[in-house]
Structure formats: C-alpha cells, structure tokens
KOLGU-4560 file (N, C-alpha, C; in nm, 3 decimals, padded with zeros to 5 digits):
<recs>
<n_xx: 00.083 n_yy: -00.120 n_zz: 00.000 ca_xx: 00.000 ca_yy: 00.000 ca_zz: 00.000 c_xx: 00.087 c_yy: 00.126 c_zz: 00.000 mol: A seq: 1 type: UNK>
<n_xx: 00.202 n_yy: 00.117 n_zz: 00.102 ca_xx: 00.285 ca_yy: 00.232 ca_zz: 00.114 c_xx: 00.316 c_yy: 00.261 c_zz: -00.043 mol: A seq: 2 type: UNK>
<n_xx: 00.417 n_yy: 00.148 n_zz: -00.110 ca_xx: 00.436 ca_yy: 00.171 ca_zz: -00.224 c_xx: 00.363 c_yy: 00.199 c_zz: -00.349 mol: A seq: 3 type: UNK>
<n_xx: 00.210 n_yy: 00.203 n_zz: -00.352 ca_xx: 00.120 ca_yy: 00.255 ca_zz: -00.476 c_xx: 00.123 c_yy: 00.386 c_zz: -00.428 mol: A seq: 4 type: UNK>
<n_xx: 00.120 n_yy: 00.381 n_zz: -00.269 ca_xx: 00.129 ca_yy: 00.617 ca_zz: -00.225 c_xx: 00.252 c_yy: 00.660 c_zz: -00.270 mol: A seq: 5 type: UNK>
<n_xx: 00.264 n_yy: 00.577 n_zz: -00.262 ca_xx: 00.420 ca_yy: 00.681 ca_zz: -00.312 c_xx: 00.444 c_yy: 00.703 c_zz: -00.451 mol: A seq: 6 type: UNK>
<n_xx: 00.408 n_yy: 00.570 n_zz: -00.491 ca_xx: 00.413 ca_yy: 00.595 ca_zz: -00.666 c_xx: 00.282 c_yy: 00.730 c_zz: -00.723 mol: A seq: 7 type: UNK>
<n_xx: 00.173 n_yy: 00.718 n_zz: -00.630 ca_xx: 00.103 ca_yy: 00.818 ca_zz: -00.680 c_xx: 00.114 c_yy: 00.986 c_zz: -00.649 mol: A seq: 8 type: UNK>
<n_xx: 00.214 n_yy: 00.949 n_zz: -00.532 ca_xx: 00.254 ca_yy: 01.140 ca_zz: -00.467 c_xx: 00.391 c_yy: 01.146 c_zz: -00.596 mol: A seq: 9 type: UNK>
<n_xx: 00.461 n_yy: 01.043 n_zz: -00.653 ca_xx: 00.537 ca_yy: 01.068 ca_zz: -00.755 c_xx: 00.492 c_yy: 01.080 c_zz: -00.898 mol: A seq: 10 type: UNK>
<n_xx: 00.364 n_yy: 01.055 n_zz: -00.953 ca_xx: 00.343 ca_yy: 01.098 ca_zz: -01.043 c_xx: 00.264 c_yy: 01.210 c_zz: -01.071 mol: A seq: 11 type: UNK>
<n_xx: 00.199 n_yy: 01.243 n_zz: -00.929 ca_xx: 00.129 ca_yy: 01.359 ca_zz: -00.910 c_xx: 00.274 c_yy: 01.462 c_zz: -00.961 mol: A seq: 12 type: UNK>
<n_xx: 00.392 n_yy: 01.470 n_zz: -00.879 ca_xx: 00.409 ca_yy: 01.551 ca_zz: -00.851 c_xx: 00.558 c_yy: 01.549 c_zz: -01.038 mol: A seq: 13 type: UNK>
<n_xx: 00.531 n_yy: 01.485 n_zz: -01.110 ca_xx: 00.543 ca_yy: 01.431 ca_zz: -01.229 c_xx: 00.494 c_yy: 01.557 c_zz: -01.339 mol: A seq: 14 type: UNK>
<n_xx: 00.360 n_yy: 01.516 n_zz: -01.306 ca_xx: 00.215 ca_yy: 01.583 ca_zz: -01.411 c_xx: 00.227 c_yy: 01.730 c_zz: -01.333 mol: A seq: 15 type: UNK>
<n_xx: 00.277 n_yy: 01.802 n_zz: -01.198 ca_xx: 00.250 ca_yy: 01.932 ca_zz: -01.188 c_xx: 00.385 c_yy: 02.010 c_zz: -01.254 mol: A seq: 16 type: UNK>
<n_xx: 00.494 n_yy: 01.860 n_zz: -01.273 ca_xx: 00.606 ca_yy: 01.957 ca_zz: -01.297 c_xx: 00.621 c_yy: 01.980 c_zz: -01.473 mol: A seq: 17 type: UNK>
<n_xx: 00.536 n_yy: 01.819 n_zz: -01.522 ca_xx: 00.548 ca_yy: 01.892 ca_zz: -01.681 c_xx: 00.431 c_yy: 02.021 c_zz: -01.736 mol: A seq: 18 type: UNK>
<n_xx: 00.317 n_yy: 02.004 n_zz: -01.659 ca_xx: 00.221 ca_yy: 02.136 ca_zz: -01.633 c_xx: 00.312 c_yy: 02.257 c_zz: -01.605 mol: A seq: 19 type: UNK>
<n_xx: 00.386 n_yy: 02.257 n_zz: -01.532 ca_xx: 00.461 ca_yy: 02.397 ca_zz: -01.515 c_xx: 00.572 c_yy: 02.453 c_zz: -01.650 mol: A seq: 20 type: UNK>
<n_xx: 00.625 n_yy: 02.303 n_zz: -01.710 ca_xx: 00.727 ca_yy: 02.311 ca_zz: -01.768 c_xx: 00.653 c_yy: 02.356 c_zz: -01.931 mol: A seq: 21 type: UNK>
<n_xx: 00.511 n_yy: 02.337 n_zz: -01.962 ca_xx: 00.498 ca_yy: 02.357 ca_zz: -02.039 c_xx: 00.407 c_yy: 02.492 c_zz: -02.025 mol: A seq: 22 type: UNK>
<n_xx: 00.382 n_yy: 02.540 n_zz: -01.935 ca_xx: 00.345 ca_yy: 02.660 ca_zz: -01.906 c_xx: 00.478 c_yy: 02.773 c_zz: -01.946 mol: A seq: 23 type: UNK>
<n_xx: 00.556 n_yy: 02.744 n_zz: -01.897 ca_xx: 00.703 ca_yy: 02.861 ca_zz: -01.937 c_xx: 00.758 c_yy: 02.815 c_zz: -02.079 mol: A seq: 24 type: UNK>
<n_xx: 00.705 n_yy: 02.675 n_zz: -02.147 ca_xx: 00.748 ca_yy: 02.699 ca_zz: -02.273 c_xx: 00.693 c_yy: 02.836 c_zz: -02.359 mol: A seq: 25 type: UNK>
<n_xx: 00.526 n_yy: 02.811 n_zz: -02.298 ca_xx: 00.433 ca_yy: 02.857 ca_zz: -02.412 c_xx: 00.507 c_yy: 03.017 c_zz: -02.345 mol: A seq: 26 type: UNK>
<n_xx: 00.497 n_yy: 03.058 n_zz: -02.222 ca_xx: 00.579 ca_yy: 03.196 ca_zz: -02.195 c_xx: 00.644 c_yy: 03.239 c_zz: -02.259 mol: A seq: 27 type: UNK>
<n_xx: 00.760 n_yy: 03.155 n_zz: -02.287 ca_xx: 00.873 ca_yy: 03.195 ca_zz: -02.405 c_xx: 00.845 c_yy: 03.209 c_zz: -02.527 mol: A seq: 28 type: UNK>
<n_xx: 00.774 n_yy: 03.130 n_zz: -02.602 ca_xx: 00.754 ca_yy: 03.102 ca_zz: -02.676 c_xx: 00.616 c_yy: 03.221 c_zz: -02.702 mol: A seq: 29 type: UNK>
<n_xx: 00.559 n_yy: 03.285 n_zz: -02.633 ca_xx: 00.492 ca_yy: 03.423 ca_zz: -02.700 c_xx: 00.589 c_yy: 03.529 c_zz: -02.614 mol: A seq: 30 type: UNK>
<n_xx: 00.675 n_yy: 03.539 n_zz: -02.605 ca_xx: 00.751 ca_yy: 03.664 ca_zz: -02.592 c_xx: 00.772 c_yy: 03.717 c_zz: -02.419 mol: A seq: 31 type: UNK>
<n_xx: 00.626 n_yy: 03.645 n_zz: -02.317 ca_xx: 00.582 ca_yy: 03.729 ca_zz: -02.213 c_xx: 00.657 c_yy: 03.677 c_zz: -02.072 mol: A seq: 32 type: UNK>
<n_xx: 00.697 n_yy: 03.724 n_zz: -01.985 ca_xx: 00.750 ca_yy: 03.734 ca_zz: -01.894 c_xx: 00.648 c_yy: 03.706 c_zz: -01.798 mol: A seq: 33 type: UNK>
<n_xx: 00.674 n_yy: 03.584 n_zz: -01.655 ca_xx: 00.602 ca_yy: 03.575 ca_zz: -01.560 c_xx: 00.549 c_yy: 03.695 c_zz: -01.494 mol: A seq: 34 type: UNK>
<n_xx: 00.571 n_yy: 03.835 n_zz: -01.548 ca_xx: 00.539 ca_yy: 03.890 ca_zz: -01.437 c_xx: 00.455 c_yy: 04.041 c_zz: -01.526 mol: A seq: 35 type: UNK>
<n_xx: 00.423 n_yy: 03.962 n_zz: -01.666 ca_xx: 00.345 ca_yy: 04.040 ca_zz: -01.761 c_xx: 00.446 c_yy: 04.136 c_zz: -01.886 mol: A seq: 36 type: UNK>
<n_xx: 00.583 n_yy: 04.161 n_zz: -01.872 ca_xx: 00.664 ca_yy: 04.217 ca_zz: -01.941 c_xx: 00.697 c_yy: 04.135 c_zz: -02.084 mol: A seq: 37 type: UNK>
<n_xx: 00.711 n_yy: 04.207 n_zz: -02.130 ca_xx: 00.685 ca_yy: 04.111 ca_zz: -02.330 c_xx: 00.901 c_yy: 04.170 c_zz: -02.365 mol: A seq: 38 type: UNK>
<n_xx: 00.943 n_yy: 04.050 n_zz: -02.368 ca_xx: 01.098 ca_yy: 04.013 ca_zz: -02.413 c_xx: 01.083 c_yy: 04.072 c_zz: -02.534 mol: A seq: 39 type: UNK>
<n_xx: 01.185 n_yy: 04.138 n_zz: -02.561 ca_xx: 01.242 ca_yy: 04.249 ca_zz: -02.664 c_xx: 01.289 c_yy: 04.149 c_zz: -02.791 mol: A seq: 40 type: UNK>
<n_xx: 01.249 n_yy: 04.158 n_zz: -02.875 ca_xx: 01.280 ca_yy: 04.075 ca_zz: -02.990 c_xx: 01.334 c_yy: 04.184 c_zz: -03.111 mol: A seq: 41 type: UNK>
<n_xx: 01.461 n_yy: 04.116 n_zz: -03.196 ca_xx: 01.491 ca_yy: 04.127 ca_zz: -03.310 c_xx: 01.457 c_yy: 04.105 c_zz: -03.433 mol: A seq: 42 type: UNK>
<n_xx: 01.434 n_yy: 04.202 n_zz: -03.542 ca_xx: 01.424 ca_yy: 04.161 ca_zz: -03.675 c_xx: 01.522 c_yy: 04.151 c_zz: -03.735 mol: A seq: 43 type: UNK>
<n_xx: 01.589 n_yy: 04.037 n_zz: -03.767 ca_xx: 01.718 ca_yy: 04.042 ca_zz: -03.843 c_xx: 01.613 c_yy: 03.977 c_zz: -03.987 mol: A seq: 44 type: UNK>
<n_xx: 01.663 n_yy: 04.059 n_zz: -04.082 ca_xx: 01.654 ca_yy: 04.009 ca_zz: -04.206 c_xx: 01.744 c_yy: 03.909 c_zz: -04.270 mol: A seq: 45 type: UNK>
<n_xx: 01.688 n_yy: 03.781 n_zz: -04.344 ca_xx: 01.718 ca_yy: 03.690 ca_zz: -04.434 c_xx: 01.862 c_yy: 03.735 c_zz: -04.501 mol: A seq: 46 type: UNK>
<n_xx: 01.946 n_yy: 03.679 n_zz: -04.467 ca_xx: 02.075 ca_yy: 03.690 ca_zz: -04.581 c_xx: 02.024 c_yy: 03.566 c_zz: -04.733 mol: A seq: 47 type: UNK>
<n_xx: 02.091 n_yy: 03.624 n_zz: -04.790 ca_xx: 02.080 ca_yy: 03.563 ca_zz: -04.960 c_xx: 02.197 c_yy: 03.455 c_zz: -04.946 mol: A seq: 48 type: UNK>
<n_xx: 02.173 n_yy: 03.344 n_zz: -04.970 ca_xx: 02.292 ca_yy: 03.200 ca_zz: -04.956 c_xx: 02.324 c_yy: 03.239 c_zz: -05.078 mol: A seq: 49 type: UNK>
<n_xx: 02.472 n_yy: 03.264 n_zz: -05.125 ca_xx: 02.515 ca_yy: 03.248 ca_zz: -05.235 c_xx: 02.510 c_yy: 03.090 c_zz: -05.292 mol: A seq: 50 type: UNK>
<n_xx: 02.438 n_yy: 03.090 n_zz: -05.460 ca_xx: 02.452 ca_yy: 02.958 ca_zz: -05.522 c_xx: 02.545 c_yy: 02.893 c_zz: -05.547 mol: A seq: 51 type: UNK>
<n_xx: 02.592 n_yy: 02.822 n_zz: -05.613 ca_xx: 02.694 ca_yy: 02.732 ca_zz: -05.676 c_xx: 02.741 c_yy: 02.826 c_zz: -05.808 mol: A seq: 52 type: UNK>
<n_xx: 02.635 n_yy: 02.871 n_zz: -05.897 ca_xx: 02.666 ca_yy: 02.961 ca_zz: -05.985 c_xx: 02.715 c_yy: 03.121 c_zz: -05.933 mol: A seq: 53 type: UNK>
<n_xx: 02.662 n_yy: 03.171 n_zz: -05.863 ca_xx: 02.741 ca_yy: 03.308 ca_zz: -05.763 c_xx: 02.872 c_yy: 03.267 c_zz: -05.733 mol: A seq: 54 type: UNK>
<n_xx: 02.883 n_yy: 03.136 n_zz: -05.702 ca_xx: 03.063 ca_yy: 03.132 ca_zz: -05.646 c_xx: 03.115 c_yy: 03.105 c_zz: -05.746 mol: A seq: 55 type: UNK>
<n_xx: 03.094 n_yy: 03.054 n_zz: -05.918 ca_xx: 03.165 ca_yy: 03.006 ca_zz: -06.042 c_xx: 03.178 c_yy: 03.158 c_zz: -06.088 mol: A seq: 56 type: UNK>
<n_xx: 03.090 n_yy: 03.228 n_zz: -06.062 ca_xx: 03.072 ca_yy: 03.361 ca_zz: -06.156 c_xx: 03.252 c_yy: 03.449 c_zz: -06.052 mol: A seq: 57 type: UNK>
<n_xx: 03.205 n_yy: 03.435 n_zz: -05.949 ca_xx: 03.277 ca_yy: 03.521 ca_zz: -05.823 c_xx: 03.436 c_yy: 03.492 c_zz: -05.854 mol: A seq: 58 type: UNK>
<n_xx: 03.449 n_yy: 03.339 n_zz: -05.893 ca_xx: 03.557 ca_yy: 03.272 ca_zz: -05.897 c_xx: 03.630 c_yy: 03.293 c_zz: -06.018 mol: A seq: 59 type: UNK>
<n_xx: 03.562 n_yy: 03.299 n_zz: -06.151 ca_xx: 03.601 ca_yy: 03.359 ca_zz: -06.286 c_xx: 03.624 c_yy: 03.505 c_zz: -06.258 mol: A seq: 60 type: UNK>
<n_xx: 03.572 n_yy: 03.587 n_zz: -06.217 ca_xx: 03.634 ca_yy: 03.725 ca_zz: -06.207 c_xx: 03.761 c_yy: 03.675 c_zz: -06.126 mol: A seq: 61 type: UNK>
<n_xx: 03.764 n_yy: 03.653 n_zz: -06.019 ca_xx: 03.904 ca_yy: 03.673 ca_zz: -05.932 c_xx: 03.970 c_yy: 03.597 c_zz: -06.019 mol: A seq: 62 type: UNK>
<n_xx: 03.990 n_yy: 03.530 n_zz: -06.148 ca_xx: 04.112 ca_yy: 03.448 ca_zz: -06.180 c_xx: 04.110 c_yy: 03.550 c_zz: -06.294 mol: A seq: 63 type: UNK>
<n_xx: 04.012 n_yy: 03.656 n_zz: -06.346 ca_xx: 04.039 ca_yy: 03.727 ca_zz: -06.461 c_xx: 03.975 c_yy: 03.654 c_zz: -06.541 mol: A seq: 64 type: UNK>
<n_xx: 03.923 n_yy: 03.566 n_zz: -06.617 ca_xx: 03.856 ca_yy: 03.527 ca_zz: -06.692 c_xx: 03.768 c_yy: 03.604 c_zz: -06.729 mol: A seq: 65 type: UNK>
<n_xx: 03.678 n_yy: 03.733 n_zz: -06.651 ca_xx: 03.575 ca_yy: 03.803 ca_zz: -06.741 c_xx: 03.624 c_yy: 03.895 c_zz: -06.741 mol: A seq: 66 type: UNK>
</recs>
C-alpha cells in the first residue's frame, strides 16, 4: 500500500512539474515574462545564400577570366 502512495505522490508531482514546464514553454515562446513584461525581440533580415553559380561567376572574375 505504502508503495502505490508513493508511486502516486510521484506521479502527481510528475504531471505538476510537466504542467509547469509547459506553461514557461508557451511563456517563451509568446515573448511574455512571468510577471506580464513582453521580451524584446529582433528583426534580423534573411541573408541571400550564395549559389553554386554566384561562387563560379565570383571565382572567374578573381582568376580574370571576365
């Protein structure tokens, strides 16, 4: 008997801690601070990945070819 209480004060206390843990995901995850303050976010804009053809083109100039 002892051991099903215990297994059940351990999964109780299981289910309050992933309840909490997914409570401060969703926090983060919209910006807001436990205590109502909204985390300062960045817009960094998209850099352009140079192609395979940008680096043949890039690579013929630096050898002089164009």
């Amino acid at each position: 008997m002892q051991q099903q209480n215990d297994y059940t004060i351990d999964l109780e206390d299981k289910v309050l801690s992933l309840k909490r843990r997914i409570r401060e995901m969703k926090m983060i995850m919209s910006g807001e601070l436990p205590d109502g303050r909204k985390e300062p976010t960045l817009n960094i804009p998209q850099q352009r990945v140079p192609t395979h053809s940008d680096i043949d083109e890039l690579k013929a100039k630096l050898l002089g070819r164009k």
